[in-house]
VOBA-1610 file (N, C-alpha, C; in pm, whole numbers, padded with zeros to 5 digits, always signed):
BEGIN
Unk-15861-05725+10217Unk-15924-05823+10131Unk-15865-05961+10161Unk-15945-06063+10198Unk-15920-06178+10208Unk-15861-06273+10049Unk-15707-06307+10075Unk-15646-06405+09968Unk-15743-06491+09927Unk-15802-06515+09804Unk-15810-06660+09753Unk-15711-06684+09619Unk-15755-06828+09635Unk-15667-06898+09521Unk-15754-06957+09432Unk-15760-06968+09313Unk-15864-07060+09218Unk-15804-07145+09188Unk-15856-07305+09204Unk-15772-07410+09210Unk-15882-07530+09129Unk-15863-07531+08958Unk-15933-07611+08926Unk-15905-07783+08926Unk-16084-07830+08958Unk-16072-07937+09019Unk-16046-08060+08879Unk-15967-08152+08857Unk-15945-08265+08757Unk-16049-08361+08738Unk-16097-08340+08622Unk-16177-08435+08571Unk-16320-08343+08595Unk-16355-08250+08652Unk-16454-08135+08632Unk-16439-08016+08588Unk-16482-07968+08518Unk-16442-07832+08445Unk-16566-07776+08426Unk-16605-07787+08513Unk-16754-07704+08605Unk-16735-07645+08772Unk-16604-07708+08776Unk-16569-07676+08918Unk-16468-07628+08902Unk-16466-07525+09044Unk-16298-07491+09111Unk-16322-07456+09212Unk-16246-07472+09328Unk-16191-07495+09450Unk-16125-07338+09451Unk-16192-07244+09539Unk-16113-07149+09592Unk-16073-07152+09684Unk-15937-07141+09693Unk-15858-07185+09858Unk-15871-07014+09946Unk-15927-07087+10056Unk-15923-06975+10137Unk-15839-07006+10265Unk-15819-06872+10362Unk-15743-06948+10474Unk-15871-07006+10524Unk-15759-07146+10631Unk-15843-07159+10676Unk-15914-07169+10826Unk-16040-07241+10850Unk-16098-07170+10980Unk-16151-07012+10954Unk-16162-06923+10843Unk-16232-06823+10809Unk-16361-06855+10830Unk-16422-06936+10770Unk-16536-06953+10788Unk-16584-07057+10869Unk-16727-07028+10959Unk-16749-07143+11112Unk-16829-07262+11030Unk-16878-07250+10890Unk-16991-07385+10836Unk-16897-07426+10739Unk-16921-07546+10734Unk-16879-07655+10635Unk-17028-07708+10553Unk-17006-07747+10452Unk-17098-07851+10360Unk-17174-07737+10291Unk-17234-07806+10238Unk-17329-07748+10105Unk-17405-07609+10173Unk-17396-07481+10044Unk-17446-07359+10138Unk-17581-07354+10090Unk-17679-07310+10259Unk-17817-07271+10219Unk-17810-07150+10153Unk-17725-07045+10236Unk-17743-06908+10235Unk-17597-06849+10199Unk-17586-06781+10131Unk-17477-06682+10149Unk-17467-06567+10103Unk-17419-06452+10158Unk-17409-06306+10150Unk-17474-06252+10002Unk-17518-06162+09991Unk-17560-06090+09903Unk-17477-06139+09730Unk-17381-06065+09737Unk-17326-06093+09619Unk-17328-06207+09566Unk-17283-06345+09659Unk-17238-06494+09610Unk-17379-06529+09580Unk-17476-06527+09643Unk-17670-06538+09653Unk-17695-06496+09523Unk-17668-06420+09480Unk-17713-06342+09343Unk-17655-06417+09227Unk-17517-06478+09235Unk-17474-06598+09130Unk-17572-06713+09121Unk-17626-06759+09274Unk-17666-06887+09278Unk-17800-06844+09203Unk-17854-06720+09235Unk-18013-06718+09169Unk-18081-06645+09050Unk-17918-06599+09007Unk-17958-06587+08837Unk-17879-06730+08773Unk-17861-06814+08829Unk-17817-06949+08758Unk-17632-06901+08687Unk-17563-06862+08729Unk-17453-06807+08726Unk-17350-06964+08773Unk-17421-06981+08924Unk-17317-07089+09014Unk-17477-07173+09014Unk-17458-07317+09018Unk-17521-07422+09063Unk-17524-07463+09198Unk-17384-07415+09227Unk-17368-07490+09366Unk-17275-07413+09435Unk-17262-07412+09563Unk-17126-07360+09683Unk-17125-07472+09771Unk-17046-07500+09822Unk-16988-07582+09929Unk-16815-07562+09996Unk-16894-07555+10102Unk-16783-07427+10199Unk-16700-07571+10215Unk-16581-07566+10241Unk-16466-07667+10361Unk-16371-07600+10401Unk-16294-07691+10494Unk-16234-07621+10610Unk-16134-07522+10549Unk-16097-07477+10415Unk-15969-07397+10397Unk-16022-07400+10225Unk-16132-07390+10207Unk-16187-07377+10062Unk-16310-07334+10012Unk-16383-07290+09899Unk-16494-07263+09853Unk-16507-07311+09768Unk-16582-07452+09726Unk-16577-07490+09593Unk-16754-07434+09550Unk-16696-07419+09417Unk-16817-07363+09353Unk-16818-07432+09206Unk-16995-07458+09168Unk-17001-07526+09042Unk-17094-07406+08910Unk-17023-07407+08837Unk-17087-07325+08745Unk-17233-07381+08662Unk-17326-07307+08654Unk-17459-07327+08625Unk-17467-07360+08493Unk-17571-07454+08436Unk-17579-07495+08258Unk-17519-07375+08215Unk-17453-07413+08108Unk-17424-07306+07960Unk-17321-07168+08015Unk-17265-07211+08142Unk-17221-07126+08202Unk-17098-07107+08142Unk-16933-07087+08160Unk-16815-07082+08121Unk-16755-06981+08224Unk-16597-07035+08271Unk-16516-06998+08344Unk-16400-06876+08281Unk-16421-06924+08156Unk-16337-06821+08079Unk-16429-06660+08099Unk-16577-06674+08124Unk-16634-06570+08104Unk-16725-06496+08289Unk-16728-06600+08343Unk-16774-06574+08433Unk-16670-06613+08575Unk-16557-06627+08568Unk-16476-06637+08687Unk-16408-06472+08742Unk-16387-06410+08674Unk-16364-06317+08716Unk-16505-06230+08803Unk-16633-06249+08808Unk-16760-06210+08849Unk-16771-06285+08964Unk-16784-06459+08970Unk-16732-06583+09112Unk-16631-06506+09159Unk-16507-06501+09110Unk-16467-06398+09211Unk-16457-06301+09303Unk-16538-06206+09224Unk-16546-06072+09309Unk-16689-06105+09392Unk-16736-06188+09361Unk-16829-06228+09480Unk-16852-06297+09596Unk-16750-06366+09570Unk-16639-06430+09706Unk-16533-06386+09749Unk-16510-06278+09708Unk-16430-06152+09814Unk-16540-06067+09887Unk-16600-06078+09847Unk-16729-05979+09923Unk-16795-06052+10007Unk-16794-06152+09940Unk-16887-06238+10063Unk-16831-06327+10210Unk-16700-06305+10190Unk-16589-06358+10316Unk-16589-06232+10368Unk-16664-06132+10370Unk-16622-06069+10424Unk-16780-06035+10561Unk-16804-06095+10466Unk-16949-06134+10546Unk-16936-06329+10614Unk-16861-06333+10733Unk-16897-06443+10744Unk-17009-06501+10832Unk-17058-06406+10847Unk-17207-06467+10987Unk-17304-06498+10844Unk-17305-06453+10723Unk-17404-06417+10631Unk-17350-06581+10581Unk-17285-06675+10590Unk-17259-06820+10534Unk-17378-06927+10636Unk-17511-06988+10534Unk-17546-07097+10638Unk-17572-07202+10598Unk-17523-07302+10642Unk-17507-07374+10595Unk-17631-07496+10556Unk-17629-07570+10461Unk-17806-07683+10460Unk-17791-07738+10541Unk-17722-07767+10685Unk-17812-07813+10749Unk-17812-07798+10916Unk-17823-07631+10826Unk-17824-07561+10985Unk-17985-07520+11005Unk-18052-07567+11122Unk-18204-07503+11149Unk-18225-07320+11124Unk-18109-07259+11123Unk-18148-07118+11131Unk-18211-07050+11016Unk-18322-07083+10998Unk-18442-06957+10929Unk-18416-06846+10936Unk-18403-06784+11030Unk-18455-06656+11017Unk-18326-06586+10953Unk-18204-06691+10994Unk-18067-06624+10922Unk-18102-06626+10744Unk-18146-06741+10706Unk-18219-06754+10575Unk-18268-06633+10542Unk-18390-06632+10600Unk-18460-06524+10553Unk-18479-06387+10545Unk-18364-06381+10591Unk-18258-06220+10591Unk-18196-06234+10485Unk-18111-06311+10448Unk-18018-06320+10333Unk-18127-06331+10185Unk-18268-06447+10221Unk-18330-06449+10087Unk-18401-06321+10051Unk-18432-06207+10141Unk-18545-06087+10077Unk-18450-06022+10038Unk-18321-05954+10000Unk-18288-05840+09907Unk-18228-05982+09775Unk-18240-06087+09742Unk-18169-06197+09678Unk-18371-06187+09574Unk-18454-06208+09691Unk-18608-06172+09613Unk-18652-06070+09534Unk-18581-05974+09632Unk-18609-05808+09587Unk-18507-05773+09453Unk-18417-05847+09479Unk-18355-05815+09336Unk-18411-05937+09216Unk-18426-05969+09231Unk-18487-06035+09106Unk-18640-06007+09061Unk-18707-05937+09198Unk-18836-05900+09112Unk-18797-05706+09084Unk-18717-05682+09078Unk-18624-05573+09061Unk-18558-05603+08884Unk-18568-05723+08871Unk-18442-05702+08747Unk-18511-05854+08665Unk-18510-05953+08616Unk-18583-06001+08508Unk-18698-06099+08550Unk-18748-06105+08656Unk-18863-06171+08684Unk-18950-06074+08705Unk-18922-05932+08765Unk-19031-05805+08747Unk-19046-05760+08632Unk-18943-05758+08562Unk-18943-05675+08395Unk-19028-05765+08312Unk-19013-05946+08345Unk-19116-05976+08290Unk-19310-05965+08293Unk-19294-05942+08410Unk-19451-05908+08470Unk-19502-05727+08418Unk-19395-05677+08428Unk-19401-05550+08445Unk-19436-05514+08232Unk-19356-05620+08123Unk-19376-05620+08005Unk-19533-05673+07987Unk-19589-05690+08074Unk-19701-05758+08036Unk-19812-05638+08107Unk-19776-05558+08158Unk-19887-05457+08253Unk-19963-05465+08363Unk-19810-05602+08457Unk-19817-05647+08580Unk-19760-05631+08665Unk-19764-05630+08803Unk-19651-05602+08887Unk-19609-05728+09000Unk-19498-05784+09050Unk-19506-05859+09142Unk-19457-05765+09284Unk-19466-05744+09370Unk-19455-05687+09502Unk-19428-05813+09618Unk-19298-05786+09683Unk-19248-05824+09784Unk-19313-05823+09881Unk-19358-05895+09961Unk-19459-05870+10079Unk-19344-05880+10257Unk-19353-06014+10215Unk-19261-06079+10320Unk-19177-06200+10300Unk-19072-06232+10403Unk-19022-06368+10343Unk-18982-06416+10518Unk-19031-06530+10501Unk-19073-06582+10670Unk-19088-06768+10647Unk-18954-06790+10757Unk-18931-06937+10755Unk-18887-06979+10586Unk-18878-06914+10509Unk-18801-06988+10397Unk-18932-07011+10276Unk-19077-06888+10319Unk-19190-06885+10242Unk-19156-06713+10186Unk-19189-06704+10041Unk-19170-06618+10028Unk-19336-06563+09975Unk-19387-06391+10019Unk-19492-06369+09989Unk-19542-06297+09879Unk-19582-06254+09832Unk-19572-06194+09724Unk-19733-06087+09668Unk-19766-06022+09597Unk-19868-05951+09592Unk-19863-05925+09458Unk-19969-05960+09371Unk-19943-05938+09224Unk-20040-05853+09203Unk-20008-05762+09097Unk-20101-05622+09075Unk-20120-05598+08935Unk-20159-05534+08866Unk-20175-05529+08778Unk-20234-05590+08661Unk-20220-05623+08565Unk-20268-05728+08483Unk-20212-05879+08521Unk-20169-05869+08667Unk-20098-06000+08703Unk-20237-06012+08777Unk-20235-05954+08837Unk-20391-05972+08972Unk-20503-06050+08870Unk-20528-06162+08921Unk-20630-06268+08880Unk-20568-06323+08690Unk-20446-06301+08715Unk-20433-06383+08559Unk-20428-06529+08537Unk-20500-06583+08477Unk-20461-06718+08478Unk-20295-06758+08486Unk-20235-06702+08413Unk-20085-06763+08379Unk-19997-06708+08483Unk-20059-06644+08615Unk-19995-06595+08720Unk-19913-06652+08803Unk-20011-06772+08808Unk-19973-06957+08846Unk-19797-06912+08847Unk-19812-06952+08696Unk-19676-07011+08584Unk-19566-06941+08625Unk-19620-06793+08601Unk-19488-06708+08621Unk-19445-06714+08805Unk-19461-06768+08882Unk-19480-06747+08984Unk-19349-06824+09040Unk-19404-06963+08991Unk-19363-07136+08977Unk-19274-07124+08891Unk-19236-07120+08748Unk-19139-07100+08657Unk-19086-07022+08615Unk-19079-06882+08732Unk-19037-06810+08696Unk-18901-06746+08821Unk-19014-06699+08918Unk-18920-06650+09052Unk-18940-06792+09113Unk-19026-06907+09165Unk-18969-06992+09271Unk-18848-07060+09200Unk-18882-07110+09041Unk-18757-07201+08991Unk-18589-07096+09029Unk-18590-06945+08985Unk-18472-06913+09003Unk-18452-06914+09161Unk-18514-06898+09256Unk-18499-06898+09411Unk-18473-06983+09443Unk-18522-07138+09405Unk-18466-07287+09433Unk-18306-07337+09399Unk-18239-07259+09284Unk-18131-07247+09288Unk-18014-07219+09428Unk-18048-07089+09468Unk-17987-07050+09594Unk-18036-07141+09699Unk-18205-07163+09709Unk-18238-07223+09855Unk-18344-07304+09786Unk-18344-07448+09801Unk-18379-07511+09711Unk-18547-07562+09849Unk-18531-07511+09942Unk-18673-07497+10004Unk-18744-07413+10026Unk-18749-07327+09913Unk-18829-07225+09920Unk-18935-07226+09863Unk-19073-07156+09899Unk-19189-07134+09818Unk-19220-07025+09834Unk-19309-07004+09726Unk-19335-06887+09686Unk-19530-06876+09692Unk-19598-06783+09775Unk-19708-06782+09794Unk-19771-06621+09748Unk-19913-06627+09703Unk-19931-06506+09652Unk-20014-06462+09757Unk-19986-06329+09800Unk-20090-06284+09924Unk-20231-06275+09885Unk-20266-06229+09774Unk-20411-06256+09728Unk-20453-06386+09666Unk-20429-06462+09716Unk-20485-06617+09666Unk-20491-06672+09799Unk-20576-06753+09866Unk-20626-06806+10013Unk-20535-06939+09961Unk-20454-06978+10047Unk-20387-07069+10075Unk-20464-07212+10084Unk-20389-07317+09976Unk-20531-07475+09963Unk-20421-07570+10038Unk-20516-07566+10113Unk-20458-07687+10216Unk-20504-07864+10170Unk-20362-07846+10113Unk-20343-08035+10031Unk-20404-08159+10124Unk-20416-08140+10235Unk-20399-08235+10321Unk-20506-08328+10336Unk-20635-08265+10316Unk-20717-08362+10354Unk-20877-08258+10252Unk-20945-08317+10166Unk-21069-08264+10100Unk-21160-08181+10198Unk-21194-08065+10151Unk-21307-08011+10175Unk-21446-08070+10122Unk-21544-08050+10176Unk-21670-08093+10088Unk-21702-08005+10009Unk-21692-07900+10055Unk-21709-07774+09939Unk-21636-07731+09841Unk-21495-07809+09814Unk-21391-07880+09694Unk-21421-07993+09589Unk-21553-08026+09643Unk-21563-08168+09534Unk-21672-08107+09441Unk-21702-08181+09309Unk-21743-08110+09221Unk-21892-08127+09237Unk-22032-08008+09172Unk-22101-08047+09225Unk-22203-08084+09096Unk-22249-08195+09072Unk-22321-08252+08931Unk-22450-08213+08993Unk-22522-08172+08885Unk-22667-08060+08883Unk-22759-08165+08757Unk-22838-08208+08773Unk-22940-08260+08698Unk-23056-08125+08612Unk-23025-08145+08496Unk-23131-08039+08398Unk-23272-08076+08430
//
C-alpha cells in the first residue's frame, strides 16, 4: 500500500493535500480521469475536484460535503487508485479513449445505483449503450422511451453528475436522431397553414 499523508490546506477547509511520494504519478494538473474508486467520489458529488502534483493529491470536497465524515472514504479511494497509475489523466491530455475506459463502469454505476433507481421508480429503464470520445450513449426503455421529461432526467440527472468527474461529457439517447445545431433545416421551420 502506497503511504499518504493528509495535509490540510490554511485558509480552505474544503481542501487537503495528500502527500504522496513523489514522481508516483507521470500527470500533473487538474484530473480528467481517475481510477474507478477516486471517479466514483467525483460523480456522486463526494470530491469537487482532484489535482495531481509532483509529490501530492489535493482534493476538494463537494457542497454540503464534511471531512469529519467523508475523509476516511477520500481515503480509501486514493489508496486504490495509486495503485492504478496509468488509470490518472490528466485535463489536458488528448487521450480519449483512456477517458472512455475509465468513464463506462463510473456510467454503469450510476445508472446501476441512483440515476437508474430513479428511472427504474418511475417504470423506466436507462441502458448503457456505449461511451466513445467522451459521448456517452444511452437507450431508454420503458416508460422512459418517448417521455417528455426524458429530456430532464437525462441533462439533470446523469450528464449533471458525469460533468463533475469529466466536465466534457455528453450524454446522447440512442433512440432520438441527433439535431444538428449548426445550420436550419427547411423542414425545421414552422409551417403556417391558412383555414
Amino acid at each position: 500500500m502506497v503511504p499518504i499523508h493528509p495535509q490540510p490546506c490554511p485558509g480552505e477547509p474544503d481542501r487537503v493535500r495528500w502527500i504522496i511520494p513523489a514522481g508516483l504519478l507521470s500527470v500533473t494538473g487538474a484530473v480528467a480521469a481517475a481510477p474507478v474508486p477516486l471517479a466514483t467520489l467525483l460523480a456522486d458529488g463526494t470530491l469537487a475536484e482532484i489535482v495531481v502534483e509532483p509529490a501530492a493529491v489535493m482534493t476538494r470536497l463537494g457542497h454540503g460535503r464534511s471531512w469529519s465524515t467523508d475523509a476516511p472514504r477520500v481515503r480509501t479511494a486514493i489508496h486504490a487508485a495509486l495503485e492504478e497509475p496509468a488509470g490518472w489523466i490528466a485535463a489536458n491530455e488528448p487521450d480519449s479513449s483512456g477517458v472512455d475506459a475509465l468513464l463506462y463502469p463510473v456510467v454503469q454505476g450510476l445508472l446501476d445505483g441512483a440515476v437508474g433507481q430513479y428511472a427504474r421508480s418511475h417504470g423506466g429503464r436507462i441502458d448503457l449503450v456505449d461511451v466513445r470520445d467522451g459521448v456517452v450513449t444511452v437507450r431508454l426503455t420503458g416508460t422512459c422511451h418517448g417521455c417528455p421529461a426524458a429530456h430532464l432526467t437525462l441533462r439533470h440527472r446523469l450528464e449533471r453528475d458525469l460533468r463533475r468527474w469529466y466536465p466534457a461529457v455528453r450524454v446522447v439517447d440512442a433512440g432520438r436522431a441527433p439535431v444538428d445545431r449548426r445550420a436550419p433545416r427547411s423542414d425545421d421551420a414552422p409551417v403556417l397553414r391558412r383555414r
